[in-house]
N, C-alpha and C positions, 0 to 999 in steps of 0.2 A: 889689081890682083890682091894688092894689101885687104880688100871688101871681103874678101872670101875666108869663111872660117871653117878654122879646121875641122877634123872628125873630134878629137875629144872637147873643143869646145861645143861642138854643136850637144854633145851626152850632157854635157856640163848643162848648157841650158835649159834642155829637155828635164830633167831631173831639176831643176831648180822652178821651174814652169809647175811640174807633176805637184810637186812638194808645197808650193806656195795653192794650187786646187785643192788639193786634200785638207790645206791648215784652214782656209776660207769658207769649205762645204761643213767640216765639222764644230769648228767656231763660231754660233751667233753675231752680227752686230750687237753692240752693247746698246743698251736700251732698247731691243725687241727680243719679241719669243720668235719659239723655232715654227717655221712657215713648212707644211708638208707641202712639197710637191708631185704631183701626178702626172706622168707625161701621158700626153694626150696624140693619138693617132689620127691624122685627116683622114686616112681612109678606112674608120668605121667611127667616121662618125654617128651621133646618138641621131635615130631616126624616128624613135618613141618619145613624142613632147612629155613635157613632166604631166600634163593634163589626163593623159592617155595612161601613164603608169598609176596614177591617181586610181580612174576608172576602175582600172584591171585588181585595184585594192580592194576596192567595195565590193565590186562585183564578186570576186576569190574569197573574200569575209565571208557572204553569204553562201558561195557555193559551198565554205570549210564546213558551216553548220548545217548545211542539209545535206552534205555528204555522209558527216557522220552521223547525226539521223537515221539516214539509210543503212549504214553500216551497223549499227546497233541490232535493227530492227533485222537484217537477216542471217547477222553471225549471234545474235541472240548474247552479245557481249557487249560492252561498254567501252564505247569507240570514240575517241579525240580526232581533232583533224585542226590543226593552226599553220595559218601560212609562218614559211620561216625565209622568204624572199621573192622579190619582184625582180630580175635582172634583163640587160639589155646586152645580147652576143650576138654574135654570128651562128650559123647553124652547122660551120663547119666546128665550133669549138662545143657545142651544145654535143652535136654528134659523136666527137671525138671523146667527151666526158663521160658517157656510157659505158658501163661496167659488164661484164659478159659472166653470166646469161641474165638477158636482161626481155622485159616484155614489153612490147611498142603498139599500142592500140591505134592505129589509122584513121580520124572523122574525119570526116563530112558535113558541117555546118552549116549550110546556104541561110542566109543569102551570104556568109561570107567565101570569097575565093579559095581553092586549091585547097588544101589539108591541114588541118592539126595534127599534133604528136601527141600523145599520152604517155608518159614513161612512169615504170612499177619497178620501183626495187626489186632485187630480190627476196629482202627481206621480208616486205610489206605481202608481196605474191606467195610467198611459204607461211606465212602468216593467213591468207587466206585459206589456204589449200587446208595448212594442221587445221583448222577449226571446223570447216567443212566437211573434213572428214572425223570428223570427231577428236582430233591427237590436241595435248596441249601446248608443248612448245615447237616451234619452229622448227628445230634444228638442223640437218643440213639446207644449204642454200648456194651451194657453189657448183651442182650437179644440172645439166639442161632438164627442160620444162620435157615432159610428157602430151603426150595428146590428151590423155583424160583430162592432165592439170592444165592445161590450155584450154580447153573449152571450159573449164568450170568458170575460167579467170574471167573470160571473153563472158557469160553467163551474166558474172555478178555487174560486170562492168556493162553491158547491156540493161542490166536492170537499173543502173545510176543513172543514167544518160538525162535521164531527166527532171535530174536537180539540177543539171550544165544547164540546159534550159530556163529552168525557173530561175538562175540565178542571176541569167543575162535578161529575163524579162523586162527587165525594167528600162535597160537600152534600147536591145533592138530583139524580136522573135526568132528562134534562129529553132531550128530544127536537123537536131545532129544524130548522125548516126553513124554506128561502126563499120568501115568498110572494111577493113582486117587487121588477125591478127601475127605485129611478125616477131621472131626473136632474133634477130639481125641487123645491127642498125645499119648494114650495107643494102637495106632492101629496104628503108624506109627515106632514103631520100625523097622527101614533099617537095624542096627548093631549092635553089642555087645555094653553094657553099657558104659564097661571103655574103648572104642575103641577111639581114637583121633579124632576129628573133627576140621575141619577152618570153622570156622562160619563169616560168612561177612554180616555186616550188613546198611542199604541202607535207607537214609531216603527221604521221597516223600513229599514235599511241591505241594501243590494244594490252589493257592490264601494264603488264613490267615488260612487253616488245614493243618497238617501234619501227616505223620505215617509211619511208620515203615515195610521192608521187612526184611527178613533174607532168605541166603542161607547156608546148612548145607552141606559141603562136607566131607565125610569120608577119613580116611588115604587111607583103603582100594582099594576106587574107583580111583585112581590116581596113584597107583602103576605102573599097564602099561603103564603109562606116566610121570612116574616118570622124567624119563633121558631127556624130552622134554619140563619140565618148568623148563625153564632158558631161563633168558633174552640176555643171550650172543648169543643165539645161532639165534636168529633170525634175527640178523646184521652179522655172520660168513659168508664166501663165502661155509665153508662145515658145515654149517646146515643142519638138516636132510630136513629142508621143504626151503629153499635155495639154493640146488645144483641146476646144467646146467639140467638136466632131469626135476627138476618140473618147473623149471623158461619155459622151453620147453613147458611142456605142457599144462600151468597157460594162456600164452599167447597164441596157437592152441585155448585154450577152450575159451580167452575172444575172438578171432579172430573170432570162428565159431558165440556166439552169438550176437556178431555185424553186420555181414551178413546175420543173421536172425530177427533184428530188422527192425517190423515194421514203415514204416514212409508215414505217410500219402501225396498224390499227387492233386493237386489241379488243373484244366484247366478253368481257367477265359477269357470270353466275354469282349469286349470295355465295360465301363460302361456306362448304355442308361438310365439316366433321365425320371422320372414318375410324376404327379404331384397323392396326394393323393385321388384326386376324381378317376380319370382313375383305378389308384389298385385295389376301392374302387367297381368300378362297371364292373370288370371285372367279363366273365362268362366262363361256360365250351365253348371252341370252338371258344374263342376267340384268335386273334392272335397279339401277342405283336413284335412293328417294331424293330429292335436292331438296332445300331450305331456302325455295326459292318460288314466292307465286307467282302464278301464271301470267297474271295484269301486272305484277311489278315489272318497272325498265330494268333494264340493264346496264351497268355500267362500259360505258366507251373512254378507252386510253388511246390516249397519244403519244408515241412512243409508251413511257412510263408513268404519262401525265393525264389524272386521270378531267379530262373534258366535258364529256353529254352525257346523257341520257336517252335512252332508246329503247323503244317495243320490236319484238321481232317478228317475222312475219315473211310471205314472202313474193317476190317479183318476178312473175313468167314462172320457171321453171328453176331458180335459184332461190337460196334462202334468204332475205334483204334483212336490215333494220332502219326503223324511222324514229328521227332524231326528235325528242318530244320536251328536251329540258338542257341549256345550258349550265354547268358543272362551274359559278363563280372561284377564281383563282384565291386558299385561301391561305395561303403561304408566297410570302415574298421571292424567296427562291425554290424555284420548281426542277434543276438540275441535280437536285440528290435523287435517286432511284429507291422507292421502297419495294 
């Protein structure tokens, strides 16, 4: 019985216990610095290799600059886009972080599995919309999306899609597309709660506004291409999208569309002097003298560039010209337009 201690010693100990934690957590050993600790959870563990976050770096670089690109080029304003993180959660904490009203774009990528998430600020989404509609700033943003503003959203974001594309080219071909759009994130459930997610996320400068996009990618949807993000493999001679067969047929396919690029053909007269009254009082049936003889060629342009020489004349029942004189190159650079 003497073993057994009483109730105030046992307080006694406990508070002496308590006190001696606290003096030891916030005290350094002498001769070391202070060690950050992070507790770590077994069950979410990292399911994204570092190799794979890597990837999704490069990849997000390039998509940031051809997004805003695009963005430029149809709000006719000068558009930024910089990742500001690569992270690895769950989809119930992803979900839960969603701000209300919020816009969630649904894709569809094959060959990867089940669905991606798109998430639009609000900010970034009323930023679209004032431009669009002609207004300058923003200003409110905490009122639900409209149907007109929803489809114009869903509009612009159909028109990007395929810099997501271009930007994973170099991995794997994926061909994505919108399957809807929701503002609820109780209706965008793609995957199980404690399922892993790489969330990346993307900030958009427009002038003095900014906002925010997010991509959700599941562990799940990347499994089939697990073995293909890696950055090694894209510099290997036996990469999967590197060997002598695709390099073969990467260059047949740009070869064939080069030969099918249209390029416009231009046949110019001597140039024949007018004075603005004559233009001016020109009528139907009237006939304009040119400065131009009959047996002299014609000059032939390519695009802007002027190439041959040609008589005209003509083929069946069309007007042809035959090319009688190549046009030597006499300027080193031929890309300025005169």
């Amino acid at each position: 019985m003497s073993e057994i201690l009483s109730q105030s010693e046992i307080d006694e100990l406990l508070n002496t216990l308590m006190a001696g934690d606290s003096a030891s957590s916030t005290e350094p050993v002498e001769g070391t610095s202070a060690i950050k600790v992070r507790e770590y959870d077994f069950r979410t563990a990292n399911r994204f290799p570092k190799e794979q976050m890597r990837t999704f770096q490069v990849v997000f670089e390039t998509f940031s600059q051809l997004f805003s690109n695009r963005l430029s080029s149809i709000l006719r304003v000068s558009c930024e886009c910089e990742i500001l993180s690569i992270e690895e959660c769950s989809y119930s904490e992803f979900n839960n972080s969603l701000s209300a009203p919020v816009v969630l774009a649904i894709m569809n990528a094959p060959p990867l599995l089940g669905s991606l998430v798109l998430q639009i600020s609000p900010e970034f989404a009323y930023m679209l919309i004032s431009r669009l509609f002609g207004g300058g700033s923003a200003g409110e943003n905490s009122k639900q999306f409209t149907e007109i503003e929803l489809a114009l959203i869903e509009r612009v974001l159909r028109q990007s899609v395929a810099m997501f594309d271009e930007a994973w080219d170099k991995v794997i071909a994926l061909s994505t597309q919108i399957d809807r759009i929701e503002t609820s994130p109780q209706f965008a459930q793609v995957t199980a709660p404690n399922e892993p997610v790489a969330v990346i996320i993307l900030n958009i400068t427009m002038g003095e506004e900014t906002g925010l996009i997010s991509l959700c990618v599941p562990h799940t949807a990347i499994e089939p291409v697990s073995q293909q993000l890696n950055t090694r493999m894209w510099f290997s001679s036996s990469g999967l999208r590197d060997d002598d067969g695709k390099k073969a047929e990467r260059s047949l396919m740009l070869a064939g569309k080069l030969l099918q690029t249209p390029i416009p053909i231009t046949a110019l007269f001597e140039q024949t002097p007018a004075t603005v009254s004559d233009i001016f009082n020109l009528q139907i049936g009237d006939v304009i003298k040119l400065d131009h003889a009959i047996r002299q060629p014609l000059t032939i342009k390519i695009s802007h560039i002027p190439k041959f020489r040609a008589v005209i004349g003509t083929f069946g029942q069309k007007y042809a010209m035959q090319i009688v004189d190549v046009i030597q190159e006499e300027k080193p650079n031929e890309s300025i337009a005169r």
